[in-house]
C-alpha positions in Angstrom: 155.2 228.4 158.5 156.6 230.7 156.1 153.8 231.4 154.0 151.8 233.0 156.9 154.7 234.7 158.4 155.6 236.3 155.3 152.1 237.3 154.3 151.9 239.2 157.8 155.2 240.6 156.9 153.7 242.2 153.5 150.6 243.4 155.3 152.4 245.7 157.6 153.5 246.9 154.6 156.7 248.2 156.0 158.9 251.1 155.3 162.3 252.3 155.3 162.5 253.8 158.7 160.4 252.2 161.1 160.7 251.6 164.4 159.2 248.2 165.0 158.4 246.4 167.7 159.0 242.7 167.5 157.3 241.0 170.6 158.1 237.3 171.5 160.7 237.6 168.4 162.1 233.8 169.6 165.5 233.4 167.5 165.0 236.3 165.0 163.9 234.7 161.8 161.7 237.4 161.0 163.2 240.2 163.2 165.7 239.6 160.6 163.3 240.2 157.7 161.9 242.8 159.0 165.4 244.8 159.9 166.1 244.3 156.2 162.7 246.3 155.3 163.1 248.8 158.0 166.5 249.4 157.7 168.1 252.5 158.7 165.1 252.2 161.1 165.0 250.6 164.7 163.7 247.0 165.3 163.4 245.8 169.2 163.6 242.4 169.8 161.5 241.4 172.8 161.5 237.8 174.5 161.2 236.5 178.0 163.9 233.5 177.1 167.6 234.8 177.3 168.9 232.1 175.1 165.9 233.0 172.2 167.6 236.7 172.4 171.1 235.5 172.3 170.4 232.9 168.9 168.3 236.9 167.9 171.5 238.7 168.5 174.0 236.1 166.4 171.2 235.8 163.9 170.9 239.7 163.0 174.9 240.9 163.8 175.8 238.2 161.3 173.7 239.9 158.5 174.8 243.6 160.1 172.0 244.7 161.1 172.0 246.6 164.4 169.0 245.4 167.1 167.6 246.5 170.5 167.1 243.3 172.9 165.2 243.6 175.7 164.6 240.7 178.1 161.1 241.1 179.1 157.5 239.5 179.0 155.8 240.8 175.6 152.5 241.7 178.2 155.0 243.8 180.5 156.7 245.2 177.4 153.5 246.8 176.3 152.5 247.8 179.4 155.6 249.9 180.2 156.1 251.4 176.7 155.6 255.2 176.5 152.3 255.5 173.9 153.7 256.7 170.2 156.6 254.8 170.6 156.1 252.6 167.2 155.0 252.5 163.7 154.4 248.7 163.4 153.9 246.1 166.4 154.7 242.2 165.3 153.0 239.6 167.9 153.9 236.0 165.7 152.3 233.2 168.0 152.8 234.6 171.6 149.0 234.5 172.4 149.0 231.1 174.0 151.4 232.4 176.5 149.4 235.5 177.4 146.3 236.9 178.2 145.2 238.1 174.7 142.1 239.3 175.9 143.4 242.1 177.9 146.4 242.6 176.2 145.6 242.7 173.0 143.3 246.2 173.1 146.7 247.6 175.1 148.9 247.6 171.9 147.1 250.2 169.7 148.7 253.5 172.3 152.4 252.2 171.3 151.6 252.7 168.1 152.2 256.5 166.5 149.3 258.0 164.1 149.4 255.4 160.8 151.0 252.4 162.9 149.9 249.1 162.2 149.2 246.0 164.6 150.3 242.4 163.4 149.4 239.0 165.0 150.1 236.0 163.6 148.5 232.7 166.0 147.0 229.4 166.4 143.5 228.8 166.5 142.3 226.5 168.7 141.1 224.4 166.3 145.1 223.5 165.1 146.6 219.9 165.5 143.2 218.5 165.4 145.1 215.0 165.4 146.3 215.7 168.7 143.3 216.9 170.0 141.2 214.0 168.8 144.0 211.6 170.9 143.9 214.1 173.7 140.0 213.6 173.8 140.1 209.4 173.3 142.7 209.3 175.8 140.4 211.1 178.6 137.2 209.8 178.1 139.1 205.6 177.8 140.5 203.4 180.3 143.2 202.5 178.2 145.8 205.4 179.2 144.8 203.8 182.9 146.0 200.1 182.1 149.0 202.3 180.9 149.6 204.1 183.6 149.7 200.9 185.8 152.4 199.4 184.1 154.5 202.5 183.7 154.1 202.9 187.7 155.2 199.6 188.3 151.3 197.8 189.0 151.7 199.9 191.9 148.5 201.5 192.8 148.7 204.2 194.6 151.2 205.9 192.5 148.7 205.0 189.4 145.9 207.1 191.3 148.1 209.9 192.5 149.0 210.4 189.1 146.2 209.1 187.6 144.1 212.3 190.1 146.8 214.8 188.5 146.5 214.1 185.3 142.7 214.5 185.2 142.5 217.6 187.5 145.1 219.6 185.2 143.5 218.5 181.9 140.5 216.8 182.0 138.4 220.1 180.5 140.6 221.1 178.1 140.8 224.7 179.9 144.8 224.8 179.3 144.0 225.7 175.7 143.9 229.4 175.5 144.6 230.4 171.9 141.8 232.3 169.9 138.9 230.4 168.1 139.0 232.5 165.4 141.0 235.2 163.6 137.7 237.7 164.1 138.2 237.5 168.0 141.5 238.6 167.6 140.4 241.5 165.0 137.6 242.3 167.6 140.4 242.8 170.6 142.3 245.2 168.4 139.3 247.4 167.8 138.5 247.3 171.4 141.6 249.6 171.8 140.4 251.9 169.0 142.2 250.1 165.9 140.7 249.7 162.3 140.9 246.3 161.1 143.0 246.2 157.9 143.4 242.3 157.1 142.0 239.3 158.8 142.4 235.9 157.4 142.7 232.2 158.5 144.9 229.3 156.4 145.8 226.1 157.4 149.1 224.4 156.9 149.7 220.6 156.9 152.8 219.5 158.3 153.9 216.3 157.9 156.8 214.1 160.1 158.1 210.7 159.5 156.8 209.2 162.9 154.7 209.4 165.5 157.6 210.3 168.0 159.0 213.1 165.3 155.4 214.8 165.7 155.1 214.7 169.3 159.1 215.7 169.4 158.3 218.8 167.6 155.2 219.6 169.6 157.1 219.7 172.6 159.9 221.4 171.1 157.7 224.6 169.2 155.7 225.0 172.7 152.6 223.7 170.4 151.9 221.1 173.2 153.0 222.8 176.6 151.9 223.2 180.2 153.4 224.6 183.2 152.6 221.3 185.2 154.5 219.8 182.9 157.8 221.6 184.1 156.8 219.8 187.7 156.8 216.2 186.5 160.0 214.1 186.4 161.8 213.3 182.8 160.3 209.7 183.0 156.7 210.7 183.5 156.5 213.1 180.7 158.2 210.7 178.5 155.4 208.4 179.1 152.8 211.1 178.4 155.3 211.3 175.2 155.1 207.9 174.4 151.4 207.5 174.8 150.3 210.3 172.3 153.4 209.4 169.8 151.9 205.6 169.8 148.8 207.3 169.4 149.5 209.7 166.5 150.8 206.3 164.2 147.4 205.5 163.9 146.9 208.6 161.9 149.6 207.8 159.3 149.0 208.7 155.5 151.2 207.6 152.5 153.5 211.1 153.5 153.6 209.8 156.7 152.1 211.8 159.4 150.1 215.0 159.3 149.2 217.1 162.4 147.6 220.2 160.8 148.1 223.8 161.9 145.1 226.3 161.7 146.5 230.0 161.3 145.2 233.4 161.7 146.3 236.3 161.2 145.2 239.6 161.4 146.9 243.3 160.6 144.6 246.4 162.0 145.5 250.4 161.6 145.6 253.3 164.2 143.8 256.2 162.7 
């Protein structure tokens, strides 16, 4: 992902100086960068997980740069920040974790007069592989014959989870990211913004198996879900297992591609 990310980073066109806002910074990759642009200026490092902020802290006091963490949701973040309080807001795929609809419109009063917005995110048209599995699986018996033999032929437990499996994802609803990079431009403007860059790429990834893809998945948050969290380890292995089986039919001479659809999108306050 570094060709996106540091194609945002050049479109905020940062300066020597600014106080930046870096929401959902995760382990400070680009906080980094953009310390290093900015510097003598301020960058705060936002992010609800306490061990992301800690890896942010190590990451940016081993190159000597000086950072403000604050442990906090990036939707509360914007909501208790006095307005003015920025020149640049970074928001680098933390829109599948919040409601970007409502939030979004909110970030344009934290900015002072000149400040620029930038969003980097996943459309919800990325890992199409996935998806296509995703969709095979719940319109087929197959992940039912499955299910059987990973409950033990026992059929009660096959229904129970069976039930849950289809109530919780059966319409697809979990998937919340944008459709396009315009919807995202059109929420900035809502909270008086002037779209200055909006663009869409998409980036092929490729892993040596099946399991590697879905390991990665789970580990970037690209394939998570709170009712996840309630299931045992076994179960969501199996739910593992079932869509890294899957993705092997998808294998290409580099292996296997899930591809990512980006947008991103840098907008202005006047």
């Amino acid at each position: 992902m570094a060709g996106p990310n540091a194609r945002l980073t050049a479109d905020l066109a940062l300066s020597r100086g600014d106080r930046v806002a870096d929401l959902a910074c995760g382990t400070g990759v680009y906080t980094l960068e953009m310390a290093r642009l900015t510097d003598p200026g301020e960058v705060v490092a936002v992010d609800y997980s306490e061990g992301m902020l800690a890896a942010a802290r190590e990451r940016l006091e081993d190159e000597g740069y000086p950072v403000s963490l604050v442990h906090a949701r990036a939707e509360d973040f914007i909501a208790h920040t006095p307005p003015a309080s920025f020149d640049v807001v970074s928001m680098r795929f933390v829109l599948a974790y919040i409601d970007w609809r409502e939030v979004l419109p909110l970030t344009g009063r934290m900015l002072r007069p000149g400040g620029r917005v930038g969003v980097l995110t996943s459309m919800n048209s990325s890992i199409p592989q996935l998806y296509a599995l995703f969709d095979h699986y719940r319109n087929s018996a197959e992940p039912v014959w499955k299910l059987y033999k990973h409950c033990g032929k026992n059929i009660g437990e096959t229904f129970r989870f069976f039930r849950r499996l289809r109530e919780t994802f059966a319409q697809g609803s979990f998937i919340s990211v944008p459709g396009s990079a315009e919807q995202v431009a059109d929420r900035l403007s809502a909270g008086g913004l002037v779209n200055a860059d909006v663009w869409t790429e998409t980036v092929r990834l490729w892993f040596e198996s099946g399991r590697a893809a879905v390991d990665w998945a789970r580990g970037s948050g690209y394939a998570t879900h709170p009712s996840l969290d309630a299931m045992s380890p076994r179960d969501v292995y199996f739910l593992e297992s079932m869509f890294a089986d899957g993705l092997e039919g998808f294998r290409e001479a580099g292996g296997i591609p899930l591809d990512l659809v980006v947008g991103g999108v840098v907008a202005r306050k006047a």
